[in-house]
VEXGU-604537 format. One record per residue (C-alpha): x, y, z; residue in three letters; residue number from 1. Coordinates in steps of 0.1 Angstrom, whole numbers, plus 5000, padded with zeros to 4 digits. Each point is the difference from the previous one (the first is absolute). Layout:
BEGIN
[[X; Y; Z]; 'ALA'; NUM]
...
//
This chain:
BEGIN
[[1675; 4127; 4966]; 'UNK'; 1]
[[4999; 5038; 5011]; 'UNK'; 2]
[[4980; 5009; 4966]; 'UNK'; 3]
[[4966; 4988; 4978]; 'UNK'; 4]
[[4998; 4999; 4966]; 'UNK'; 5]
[[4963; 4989; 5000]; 'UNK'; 6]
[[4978; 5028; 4980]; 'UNK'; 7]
[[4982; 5007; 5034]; 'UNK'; 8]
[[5035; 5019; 5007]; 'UNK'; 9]
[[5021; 5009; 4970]; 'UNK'; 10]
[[4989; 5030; 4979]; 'UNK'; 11]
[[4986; 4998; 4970]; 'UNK'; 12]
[[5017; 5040; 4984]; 'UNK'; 13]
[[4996; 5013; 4967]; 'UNK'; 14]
[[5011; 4994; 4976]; 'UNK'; 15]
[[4993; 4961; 5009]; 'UNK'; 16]
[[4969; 4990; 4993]; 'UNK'; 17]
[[4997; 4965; 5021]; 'UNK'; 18]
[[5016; 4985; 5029]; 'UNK'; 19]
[[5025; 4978; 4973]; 'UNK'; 20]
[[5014; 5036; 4989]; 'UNK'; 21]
[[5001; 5008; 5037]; 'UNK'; 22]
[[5019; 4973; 5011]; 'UNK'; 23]
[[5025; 5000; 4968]; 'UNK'; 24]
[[5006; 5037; 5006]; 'UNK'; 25]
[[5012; 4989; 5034]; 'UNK'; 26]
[[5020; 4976; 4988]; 'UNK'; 27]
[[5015; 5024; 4976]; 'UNK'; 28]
[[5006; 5026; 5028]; 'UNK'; 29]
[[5014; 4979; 5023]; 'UNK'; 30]
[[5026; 4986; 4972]; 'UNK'; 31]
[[5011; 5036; 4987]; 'UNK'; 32]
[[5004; 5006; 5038]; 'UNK'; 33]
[[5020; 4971; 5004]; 'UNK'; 34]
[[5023; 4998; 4971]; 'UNK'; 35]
[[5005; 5034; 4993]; 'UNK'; 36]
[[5002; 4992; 4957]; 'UNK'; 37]
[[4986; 5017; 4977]; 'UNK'; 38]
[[5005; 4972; 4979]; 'UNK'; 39]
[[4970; 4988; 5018]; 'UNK'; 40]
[[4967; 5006; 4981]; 'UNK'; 41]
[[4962; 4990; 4998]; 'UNK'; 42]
[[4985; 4988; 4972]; 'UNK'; 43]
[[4968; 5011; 4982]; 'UNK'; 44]
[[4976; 4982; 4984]; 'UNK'; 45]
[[4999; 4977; 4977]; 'UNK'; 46]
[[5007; 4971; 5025]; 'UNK'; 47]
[[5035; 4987; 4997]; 'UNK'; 48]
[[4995; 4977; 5032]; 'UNK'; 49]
[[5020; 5024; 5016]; 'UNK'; 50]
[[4989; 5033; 5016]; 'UNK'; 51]
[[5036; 5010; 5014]; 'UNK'; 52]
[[5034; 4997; 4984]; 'UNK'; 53]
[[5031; 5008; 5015]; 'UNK'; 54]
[[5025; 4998; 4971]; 'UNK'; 55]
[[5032; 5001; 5012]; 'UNK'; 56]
[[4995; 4968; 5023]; 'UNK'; 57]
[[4978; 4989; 4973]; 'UNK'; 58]
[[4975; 4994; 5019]; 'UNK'; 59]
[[4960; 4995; 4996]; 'UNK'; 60]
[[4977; 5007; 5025]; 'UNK'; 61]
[[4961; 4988; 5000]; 'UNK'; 62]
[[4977; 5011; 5020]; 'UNK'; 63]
[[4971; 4980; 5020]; 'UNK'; 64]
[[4974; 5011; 5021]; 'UNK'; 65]
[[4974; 4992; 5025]; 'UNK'; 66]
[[4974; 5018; 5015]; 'UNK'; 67]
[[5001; 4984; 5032]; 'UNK'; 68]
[[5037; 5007; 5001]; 'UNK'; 69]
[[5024; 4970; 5020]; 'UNK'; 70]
[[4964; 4989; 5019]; 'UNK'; 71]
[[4993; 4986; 4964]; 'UNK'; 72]
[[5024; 4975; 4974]; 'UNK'; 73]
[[5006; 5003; 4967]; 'UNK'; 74]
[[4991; 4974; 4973]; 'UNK'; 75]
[[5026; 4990; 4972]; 'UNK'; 76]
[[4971; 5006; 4970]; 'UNK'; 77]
[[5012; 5040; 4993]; 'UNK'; 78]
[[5031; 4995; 5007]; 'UNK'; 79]
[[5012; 4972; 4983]; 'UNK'; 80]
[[4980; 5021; 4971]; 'UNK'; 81]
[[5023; 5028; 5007]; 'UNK'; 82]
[[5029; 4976; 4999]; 'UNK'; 83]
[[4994; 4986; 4969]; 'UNK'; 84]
[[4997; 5034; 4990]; 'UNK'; 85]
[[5031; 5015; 5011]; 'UNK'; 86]
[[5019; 4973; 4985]; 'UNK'; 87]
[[4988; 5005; 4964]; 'UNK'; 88]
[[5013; 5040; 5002]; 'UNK'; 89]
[[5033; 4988; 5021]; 'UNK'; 90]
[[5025; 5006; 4971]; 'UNK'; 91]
[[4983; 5033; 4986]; 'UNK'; 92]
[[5000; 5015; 5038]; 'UNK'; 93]
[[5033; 4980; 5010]; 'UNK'; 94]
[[4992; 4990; 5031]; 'UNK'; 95]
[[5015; 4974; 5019]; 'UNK'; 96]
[[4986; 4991; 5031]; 'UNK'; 97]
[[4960; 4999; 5007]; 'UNK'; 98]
[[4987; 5015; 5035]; 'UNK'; 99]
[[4966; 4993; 5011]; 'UNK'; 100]
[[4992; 5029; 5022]; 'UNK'; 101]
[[4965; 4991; 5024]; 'UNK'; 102]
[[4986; 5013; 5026]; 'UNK'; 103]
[[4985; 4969; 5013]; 'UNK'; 104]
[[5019; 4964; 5003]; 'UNK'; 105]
[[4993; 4974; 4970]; 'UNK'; 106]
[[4983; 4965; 5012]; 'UNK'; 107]
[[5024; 4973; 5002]; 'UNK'; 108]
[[4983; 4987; 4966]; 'UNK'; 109]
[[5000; 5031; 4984]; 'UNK'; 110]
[[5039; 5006; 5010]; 'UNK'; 111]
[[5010; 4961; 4983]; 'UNK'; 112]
[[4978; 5012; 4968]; 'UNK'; 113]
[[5019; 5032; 4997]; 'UNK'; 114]
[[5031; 4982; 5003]; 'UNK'; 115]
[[4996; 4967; 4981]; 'UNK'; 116]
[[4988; 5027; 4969]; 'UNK'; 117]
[[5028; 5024; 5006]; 'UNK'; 118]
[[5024; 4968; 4993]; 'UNK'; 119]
[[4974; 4991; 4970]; 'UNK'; 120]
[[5012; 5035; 4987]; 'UNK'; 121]
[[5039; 4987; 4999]; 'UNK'; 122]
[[5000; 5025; 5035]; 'UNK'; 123]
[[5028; 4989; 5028]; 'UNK'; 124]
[[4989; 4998; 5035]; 'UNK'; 125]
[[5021; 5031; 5010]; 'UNK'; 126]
[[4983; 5017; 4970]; 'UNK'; 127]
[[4967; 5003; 5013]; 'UNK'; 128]
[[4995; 5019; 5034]; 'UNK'; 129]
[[4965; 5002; 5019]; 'UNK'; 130]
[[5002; 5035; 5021]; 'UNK'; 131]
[[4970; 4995; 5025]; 'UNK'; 132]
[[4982; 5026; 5029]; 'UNK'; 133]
[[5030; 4997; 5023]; 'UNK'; 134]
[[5027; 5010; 4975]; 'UNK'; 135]
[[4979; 5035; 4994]; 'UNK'; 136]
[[4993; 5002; 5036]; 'UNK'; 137]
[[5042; 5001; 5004]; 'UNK'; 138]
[[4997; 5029; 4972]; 'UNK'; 139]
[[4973; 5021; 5015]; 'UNK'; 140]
[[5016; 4999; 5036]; 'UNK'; 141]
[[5032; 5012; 4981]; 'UNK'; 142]
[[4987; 5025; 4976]; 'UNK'; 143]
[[4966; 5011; 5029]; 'UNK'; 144]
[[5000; 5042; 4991]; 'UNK'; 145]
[[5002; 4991; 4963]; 'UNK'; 146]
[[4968; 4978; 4994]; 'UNK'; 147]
[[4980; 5013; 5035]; 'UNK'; 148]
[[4972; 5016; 4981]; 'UNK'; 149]
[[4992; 4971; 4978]; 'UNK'; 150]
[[4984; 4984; 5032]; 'UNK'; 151]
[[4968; 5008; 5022]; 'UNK'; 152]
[[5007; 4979; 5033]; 'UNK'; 153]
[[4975; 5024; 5021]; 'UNK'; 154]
[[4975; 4982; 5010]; 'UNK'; 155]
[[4970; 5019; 5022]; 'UNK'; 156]
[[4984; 4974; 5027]; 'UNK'; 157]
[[4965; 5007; 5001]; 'UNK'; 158]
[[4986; 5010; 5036]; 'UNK'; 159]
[[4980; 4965; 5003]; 'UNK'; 160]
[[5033; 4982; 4997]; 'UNK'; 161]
[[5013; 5018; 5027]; 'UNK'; 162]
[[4970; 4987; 5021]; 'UNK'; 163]
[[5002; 4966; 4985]; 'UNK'; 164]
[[5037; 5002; 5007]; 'UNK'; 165]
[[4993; 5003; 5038]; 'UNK'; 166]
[[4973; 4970; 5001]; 'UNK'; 167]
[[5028; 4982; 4987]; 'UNK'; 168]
[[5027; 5001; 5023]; 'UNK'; 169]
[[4973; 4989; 5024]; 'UNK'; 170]
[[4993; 5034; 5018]; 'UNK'; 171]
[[4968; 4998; 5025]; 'UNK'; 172]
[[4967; 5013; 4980]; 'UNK'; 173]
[[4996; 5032; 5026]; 'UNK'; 174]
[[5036; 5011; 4986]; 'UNK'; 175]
[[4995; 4992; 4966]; 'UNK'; 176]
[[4969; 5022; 5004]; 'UNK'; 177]
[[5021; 5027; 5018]; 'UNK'; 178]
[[5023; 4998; 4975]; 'UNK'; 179]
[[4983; 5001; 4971]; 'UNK'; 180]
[[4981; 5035; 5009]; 'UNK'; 181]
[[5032; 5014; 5008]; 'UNK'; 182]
[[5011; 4992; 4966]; 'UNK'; 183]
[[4971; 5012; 4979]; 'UNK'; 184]
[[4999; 5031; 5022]; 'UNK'; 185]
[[5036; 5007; 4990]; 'UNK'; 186]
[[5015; 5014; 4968]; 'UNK'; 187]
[[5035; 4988; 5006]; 'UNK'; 188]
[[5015; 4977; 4975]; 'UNK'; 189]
[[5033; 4988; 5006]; 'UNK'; 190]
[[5026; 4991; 4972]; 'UNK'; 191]
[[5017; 4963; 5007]; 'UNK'; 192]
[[5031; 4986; 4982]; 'UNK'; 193]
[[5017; 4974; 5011]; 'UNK'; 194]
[[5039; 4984; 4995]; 'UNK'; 195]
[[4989; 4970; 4980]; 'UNK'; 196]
[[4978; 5014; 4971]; 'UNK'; 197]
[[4991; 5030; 4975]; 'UNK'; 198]
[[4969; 5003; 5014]; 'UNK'; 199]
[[4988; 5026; 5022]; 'UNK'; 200]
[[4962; 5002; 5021]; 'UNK'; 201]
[[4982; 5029; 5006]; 'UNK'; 202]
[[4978; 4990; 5028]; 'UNK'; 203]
[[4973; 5020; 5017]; 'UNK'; 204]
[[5006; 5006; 5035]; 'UNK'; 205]
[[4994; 5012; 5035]; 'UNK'; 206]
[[5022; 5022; 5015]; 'UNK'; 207]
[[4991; 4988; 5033]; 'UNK'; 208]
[[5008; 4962; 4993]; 'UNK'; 209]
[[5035; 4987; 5005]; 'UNK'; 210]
[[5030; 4988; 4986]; 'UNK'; 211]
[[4985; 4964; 5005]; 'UNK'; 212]
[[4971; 5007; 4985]; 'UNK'; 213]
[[5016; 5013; 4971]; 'UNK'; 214]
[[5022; 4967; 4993]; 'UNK'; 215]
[[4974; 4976; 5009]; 'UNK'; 216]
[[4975; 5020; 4971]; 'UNK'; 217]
[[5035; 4992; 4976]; 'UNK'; 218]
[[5007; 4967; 5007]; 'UNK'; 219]
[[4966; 4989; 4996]; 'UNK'; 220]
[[4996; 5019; 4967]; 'UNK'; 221]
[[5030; 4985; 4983]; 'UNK'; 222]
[[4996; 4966; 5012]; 'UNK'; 223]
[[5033; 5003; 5023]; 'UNK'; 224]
[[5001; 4967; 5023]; 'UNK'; 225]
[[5022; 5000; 5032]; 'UNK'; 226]
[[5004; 4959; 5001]; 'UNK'; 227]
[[5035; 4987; 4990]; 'UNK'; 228]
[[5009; 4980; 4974]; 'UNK'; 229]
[[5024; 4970; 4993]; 'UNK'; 230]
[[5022; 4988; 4977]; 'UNK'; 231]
[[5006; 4965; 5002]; 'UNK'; 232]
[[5028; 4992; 4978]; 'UNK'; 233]
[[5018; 5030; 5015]; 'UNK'; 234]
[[4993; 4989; 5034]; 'UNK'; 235]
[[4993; 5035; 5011]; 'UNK'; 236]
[[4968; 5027; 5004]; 'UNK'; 237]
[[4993; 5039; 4998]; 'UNK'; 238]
[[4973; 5018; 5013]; 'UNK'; 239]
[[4991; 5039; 4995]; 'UNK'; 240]
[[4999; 5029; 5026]; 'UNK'; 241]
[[4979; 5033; 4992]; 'UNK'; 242]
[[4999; 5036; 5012]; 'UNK'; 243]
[[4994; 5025; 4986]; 'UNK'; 244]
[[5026; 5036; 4992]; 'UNK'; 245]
[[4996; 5033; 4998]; 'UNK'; 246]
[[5036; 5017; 4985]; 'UNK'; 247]
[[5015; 4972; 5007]; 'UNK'; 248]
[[4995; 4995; 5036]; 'UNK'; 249]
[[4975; 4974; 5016]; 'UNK'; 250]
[[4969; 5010; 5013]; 'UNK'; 251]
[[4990; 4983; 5036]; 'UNK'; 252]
[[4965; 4989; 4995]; 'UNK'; 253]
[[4983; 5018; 5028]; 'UNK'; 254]
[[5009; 5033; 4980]; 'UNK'; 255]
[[4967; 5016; 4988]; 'UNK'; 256]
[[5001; 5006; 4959]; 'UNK'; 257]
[[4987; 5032; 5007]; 'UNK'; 258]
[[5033; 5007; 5024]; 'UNK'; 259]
[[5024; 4995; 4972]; 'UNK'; 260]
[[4989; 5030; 4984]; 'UNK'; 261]
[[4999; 4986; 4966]; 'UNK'; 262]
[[5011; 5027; 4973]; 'UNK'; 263]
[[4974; 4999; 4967]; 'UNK'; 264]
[[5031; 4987; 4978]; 'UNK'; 265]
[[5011; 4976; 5032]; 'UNK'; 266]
[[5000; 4960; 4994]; 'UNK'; 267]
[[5004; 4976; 5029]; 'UNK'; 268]
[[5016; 4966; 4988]; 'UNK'; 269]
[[4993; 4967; 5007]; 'UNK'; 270]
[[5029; 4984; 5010]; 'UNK'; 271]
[[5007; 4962; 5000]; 'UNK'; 272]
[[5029; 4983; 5016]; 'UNK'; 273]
[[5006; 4964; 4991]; 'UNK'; 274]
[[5019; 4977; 5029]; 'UNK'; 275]
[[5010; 4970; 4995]; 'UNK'; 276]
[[5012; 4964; 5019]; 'UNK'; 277]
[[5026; 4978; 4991]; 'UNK'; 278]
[[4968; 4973; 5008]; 'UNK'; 279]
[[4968; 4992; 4991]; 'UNK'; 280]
[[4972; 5011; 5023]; 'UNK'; 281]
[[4976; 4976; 5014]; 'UNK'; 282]
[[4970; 5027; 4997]; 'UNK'; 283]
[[5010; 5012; 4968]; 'UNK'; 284]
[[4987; 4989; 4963]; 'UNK'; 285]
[[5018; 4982; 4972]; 'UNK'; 286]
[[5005; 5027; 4969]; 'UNK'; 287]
[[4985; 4976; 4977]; 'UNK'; 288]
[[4967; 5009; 5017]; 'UNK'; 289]
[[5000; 5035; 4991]; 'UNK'; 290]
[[4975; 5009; 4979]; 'UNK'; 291]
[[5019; 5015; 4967]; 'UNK'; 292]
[[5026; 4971; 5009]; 'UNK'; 293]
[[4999; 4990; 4962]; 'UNK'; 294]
[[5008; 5030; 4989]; 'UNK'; 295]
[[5030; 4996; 5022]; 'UNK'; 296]
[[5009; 4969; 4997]; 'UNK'; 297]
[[5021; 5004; 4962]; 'UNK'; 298]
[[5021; 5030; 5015]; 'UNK'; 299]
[[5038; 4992; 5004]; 'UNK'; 300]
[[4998; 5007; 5042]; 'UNK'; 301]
[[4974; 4975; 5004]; 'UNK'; 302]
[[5018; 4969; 4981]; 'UNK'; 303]
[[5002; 4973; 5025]; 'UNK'; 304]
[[5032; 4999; 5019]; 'UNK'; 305]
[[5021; 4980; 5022]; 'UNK'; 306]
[[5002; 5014; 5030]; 'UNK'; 307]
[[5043; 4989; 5011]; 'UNK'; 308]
[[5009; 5009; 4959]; 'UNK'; 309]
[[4993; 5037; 5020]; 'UNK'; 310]
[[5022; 5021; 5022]; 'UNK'; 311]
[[4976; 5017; 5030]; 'UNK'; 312]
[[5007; 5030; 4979]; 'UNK'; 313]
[[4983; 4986; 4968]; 'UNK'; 314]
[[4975; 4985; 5019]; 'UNK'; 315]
[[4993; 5036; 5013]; 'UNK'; 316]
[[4998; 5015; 4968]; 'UNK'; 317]
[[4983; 4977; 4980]; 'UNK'; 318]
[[4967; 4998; 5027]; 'UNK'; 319]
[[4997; 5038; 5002]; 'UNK'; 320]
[[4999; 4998; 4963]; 'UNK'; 321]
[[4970; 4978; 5001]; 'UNK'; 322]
[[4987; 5020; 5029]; 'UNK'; 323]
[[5004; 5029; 4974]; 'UNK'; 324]
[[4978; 4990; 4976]; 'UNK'; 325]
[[4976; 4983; 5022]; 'UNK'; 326]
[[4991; 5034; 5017]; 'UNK'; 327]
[[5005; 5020; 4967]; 'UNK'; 328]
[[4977; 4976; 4983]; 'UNK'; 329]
[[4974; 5005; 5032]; 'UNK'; 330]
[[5000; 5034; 4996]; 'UNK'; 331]
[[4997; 5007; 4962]; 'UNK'; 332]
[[4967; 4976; 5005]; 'UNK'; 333]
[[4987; 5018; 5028]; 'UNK'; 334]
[[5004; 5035; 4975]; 'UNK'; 335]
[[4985; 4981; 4972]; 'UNK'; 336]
[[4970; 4988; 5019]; 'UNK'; 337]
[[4996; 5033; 5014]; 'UNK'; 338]
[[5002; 5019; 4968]; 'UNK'; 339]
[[4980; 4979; 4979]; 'UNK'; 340]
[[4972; 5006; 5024]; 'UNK'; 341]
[[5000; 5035; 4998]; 'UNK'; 342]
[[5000; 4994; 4965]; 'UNK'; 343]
[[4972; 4975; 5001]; 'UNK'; 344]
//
C-alpha cells in the first residue's frame, strides 16, 4: 500500500482528541471527497453504532481502528458491539446497508464472527460491507493534496544508522571508518522519497560519498532485499531494480552527492523497478517465505491460481501485483522500525 494508517504516521489534529477520532475524521474526509453529498454527515455522540451516515444511499458507516495500522488485525469483540448497536437505531437513522470501515484487515475468525452475527441481526450478505487498509489506500492516492497534512511520513535517520547501514551491506571496516567521519563531519542531510510509499528519509550525509553509498545506506534502512521471488501457482517470478533520481532523471552511481548540487528544498527519490519472468527462478525464493507473507496471503492478488486459466497478460499483471505489495510491505516495515527507534 503507498500509505500507513498506524498512529506512528497519521496525525492526531485538533479537534480529535485520540487516534480513533483521527482515523474516523479520515474516513470522513476521504468520503465527502469521494461522494461529493452533502447528504453525507458524521454523527455525534451518543453512540448510535454508527459514526458516519450517508443518507441518500442510506448508508452507515463504522469506524475501527488500530494503532499498529494494517501490520496489526482487528478482533470482532467492538465491532460486533458496534453492530449490534447500529442495528437497534437502523429505523430511526434509516440506514440500509452497514460498512465496516478499518484500517487494518479482520482475522479470518473475527471476519466469520462479524458475519455469522450480521445474519443473526436479519442482515443479507450484500448488506454488510468490511472496507479494509487497501480500500483507503485507493482513496488517499486519489484524493493525496486533500488529506496530505494529516500524515508525518518524515522520518530523520540518526547518524549511527548511517554507520550501521554501511557495516551492513558488508563494506571493509577501514571504509566504514572513512565513512563514518565523513559523515559526522558533515551537516548535509538529504531528503529521500521513493515511488512505492508516503514515506520520505532525511538521512545525514557526506557530500563526498556517492550515489552508491547513498542507496546502499537506503536499502539497508528500509529492509529492501534484491533476491527474487516466486510464485508457484503462477509459474512465474519478479525481482526489484533500484536507483536512485534526482528531477526525474537517474543518477550514475559514481556521481559524488556533493556534485548534484542539492537545493535545501531538493529530494532525490528512490526509485524501484520491478521485472518480471514468465518462469520461476531457480535462485529465487517462494513468496510464502516472506516474512509479512500472512498478512499477504488473504489479499485478492495472492489467491492461489491456475497458472493455463491465465493469459501471459494476466499472469503479468497479477505477479507484479504481488511484487507490489511485497516491496510496499518491505518498506513500510523498514519506516516503522526506523521510526519507532527514534522514538524509543
Amino acid at each position: 500500500m503507498k500509505f500507513d494508517f498506524s498512529a506512528q504516521f497519521l496525525r492526531v489534529n485538533p479537534p480529535e482528541t485520540n487516534f480513533g477520532d483521527a482515523w474516523e475524521s479520515l474516513c470522513y474526509t476521504l468520503l465527502d471527497a469521494e461522494l461529493n453529498d452533502p447528504s453525507l454527515i458524521r454523527l455525534r455522540p451518543p453512540d448510535k453504532g454508527v459514526d458516519i451516515l450517508h443518507r441518500s444511499a442510506r448508508r452507515a458507516f463504522q469506524c475501527k481502528s488500530n494503532e499498529q495500522g494494517a501490520f496489526g488485525t482487528m478482533s470482532s469483540t467492538e465491532s460486533v458491539k458496534s453492530l449490534k448497536r447500529g442495528v437497534g437505531e437502523r429505523e430511526a437513522l434509516g440506514w440500509n446497508s452497514y460498512v465496516l470501515a478499518t484500517n487494518a484487515n479482520y482475522t479470518g475468525s473475527a471476519y466469520t464472527t462479524i458475519r455469522e452475527t450480521a445474519t443473526e441481526l436479519g442482515l443479507d450478505d450484500d448488506q454488510l460491507d468490511l472496507f479494509g487498509p487497501e480500500h483507503w489506500d485507493k482513496l488517499c492516492v486519489r484524493h493525496t493534496d486533500l488529506i496530505a497534512d494529516r500524515f508525518d511520513y518524515r522520518i530523520p535517520v540518526p547518524k549511527p544508522r548511517v554507520v550501521k547501514a554501511f557495516e551492513n551491506q558488508r563494506y571493509y571496516p577501514n571504509y566504514v571508518s572513512q565513512y563514518s567521519d565523513q559523515v559526522q563531519k558533515s551537516d548535509l542531510v538529504v531528503r529521500i522519497t521513493n515511488n512505492r510509499t508516503a514515506a520520505v528519509l532525511e538521512v545525514p550525509f557526506s557530500p563526498d560519498l556517492t550515489v552508491k553509498h547513498l542507496v546502499d545506506v537506503v536499502k539497508d534502512v528500509l529492509g529492501v532485499s534484491l533476491d527474487w521471488t516466486n510464485y508457484h501457482d503462477l509459474g512465474t517470478s519478479a525481482g526489484p531494480s533500484i536507483a536512485l533520481t534526482l528531477d526525474q532523471k537517474k543518477q550514475t552511481f559514481k556521481t559524488k552527492i556533493g556534485d548534484l548540487n542539492l537545493g535545501p528544498d531538493q529530494e532525490m527519490q528512490f526509485w524501484i523497478t520491478l521485472v518480471w519472468r514468465d518462469q520461476r527462478r531457480d535462485d529465487g525464493g517462494d513468496a510464502s517465505g516472506h516474512m509479512h507473507f500472512e498478512l499477504l496471503r488473504h489479499r485478492m492478488e495472492f489467491k492461489t491460481t491456475d497458472r493455463d486459466a491465465l493469459s501471459y497478460g494476466e499472469r503479468k499483471a497479477r505477479t507484479i501485483e504481488r511484487s507490489e505489495e511485497i516491496i510496499e510491505t518491505m518498506l513500510w516495515n523498514g519506516a516503522r522500525t526506523l521510526k519507532s527507534t527514534n522514538a524509543g
